[in-house]
C-alpha positions in Angstrom: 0.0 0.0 0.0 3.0 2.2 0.2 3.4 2.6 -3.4 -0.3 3.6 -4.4 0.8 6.9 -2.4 2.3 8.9 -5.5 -0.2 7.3 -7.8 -3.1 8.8 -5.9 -1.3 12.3 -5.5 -0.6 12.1 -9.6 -4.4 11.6 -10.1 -5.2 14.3 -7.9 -2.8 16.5 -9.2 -4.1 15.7 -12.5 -7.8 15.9 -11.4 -7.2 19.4 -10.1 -4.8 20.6 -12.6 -8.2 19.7 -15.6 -10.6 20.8 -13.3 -8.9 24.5 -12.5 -8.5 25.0 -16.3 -11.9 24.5 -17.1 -13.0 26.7 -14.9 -10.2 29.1 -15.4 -11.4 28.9 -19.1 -14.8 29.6 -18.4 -14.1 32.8 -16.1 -10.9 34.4 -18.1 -12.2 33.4 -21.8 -14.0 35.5 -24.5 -17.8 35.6 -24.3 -18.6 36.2 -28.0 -21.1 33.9 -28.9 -22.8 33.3 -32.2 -24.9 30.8 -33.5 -22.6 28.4 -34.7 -20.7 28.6 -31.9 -24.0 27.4 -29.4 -24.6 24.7 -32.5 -23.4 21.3 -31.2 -19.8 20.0 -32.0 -19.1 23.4 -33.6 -15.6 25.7 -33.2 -16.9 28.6 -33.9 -16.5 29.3 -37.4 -20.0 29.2 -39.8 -19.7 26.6 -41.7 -19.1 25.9 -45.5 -21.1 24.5 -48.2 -18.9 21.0 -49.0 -19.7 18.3 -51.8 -22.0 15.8 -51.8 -18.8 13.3 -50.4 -16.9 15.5 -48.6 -13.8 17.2 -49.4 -10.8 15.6 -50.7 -7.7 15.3 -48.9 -4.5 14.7 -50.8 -2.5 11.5 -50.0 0.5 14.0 -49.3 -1.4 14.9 -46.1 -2.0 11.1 -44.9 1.6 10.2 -45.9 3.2 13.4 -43.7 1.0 12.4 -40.7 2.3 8.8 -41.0 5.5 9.5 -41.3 5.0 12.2 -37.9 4.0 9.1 -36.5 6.8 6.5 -37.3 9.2 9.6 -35.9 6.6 10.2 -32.5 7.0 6.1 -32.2 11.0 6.3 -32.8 11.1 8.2 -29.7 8.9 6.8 -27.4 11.5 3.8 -28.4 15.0 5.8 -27.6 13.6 7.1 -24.8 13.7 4.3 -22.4 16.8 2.9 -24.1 18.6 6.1 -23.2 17.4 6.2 -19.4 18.6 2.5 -19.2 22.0 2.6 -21.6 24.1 1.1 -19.1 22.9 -2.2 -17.8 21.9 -2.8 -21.5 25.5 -3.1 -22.4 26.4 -3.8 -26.3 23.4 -6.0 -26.8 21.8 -2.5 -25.9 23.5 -0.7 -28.6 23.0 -3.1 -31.3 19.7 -3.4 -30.8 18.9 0.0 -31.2 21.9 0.8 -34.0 19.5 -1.6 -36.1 16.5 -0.1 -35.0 17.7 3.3 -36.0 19.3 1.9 -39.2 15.6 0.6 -40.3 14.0 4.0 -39.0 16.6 5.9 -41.3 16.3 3.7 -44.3 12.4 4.2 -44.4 13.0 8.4 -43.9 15.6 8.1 -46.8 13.0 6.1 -49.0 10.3 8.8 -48.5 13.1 11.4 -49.3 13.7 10.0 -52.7 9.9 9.4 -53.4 9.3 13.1 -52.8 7.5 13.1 -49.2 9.0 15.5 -47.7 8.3 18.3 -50.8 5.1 21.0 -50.9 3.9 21.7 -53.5 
């Protein structure tokens, strides 16, 4: 029972760190209203006609938010690697040399292919 201690003070601290920005929100924020804004699951901004299926995204969008996301998963990967480098030893570091090898040879590939260019 000793170690649920900082657990229960994270959640608390959590807790009240959502529950004093909502309310913080509510008394510090704008109060311009209109009617899109009271509409449900609006932001604010009156909304444009669209066509009858929705707007077209270009793939260049779904390809740059993959690739953020192979990078945001290469991280979350060398981060606990770097807190525990030591008792890893070289199995450690040749795990993650080809780990970061196969990360880099996929960025390359999307380099050459044109991903990271705007048009």
């Amino acid at each position: 029972m000793e170690l649920a201690w900082p657990v229960v003070g994270l959640g608390l601290l959590a807790f009240g760190f959502g529950a004093f920005s909502v309310i913080a929100s509510a008394l510090i924020g704008p109060k311009k209203y209109n009617k899109a804004k009271l509409d449900a699951y609006e932001c604010g901004i009156e909304a444009t006609p669209q066509p009858m299926g929705g707007g077209k995204y270009p793939i260049r969008y779904y390809l740059t938010a993959m690739m953020f996301i192979i990078f945001d998963i290469e991280i979350m990967f060398l981060y606990p690697w770097a807190v525990n480098y030591g008792p890893l030893g070289v199995f450690g570091l040749g795990a993650i040399g080809l780990f970061l090898l196969i990360v880099t040879l996929a960025f390359f590939y999307d380099w050459r292919r044109g991903g990271l260019e705007w048009d």
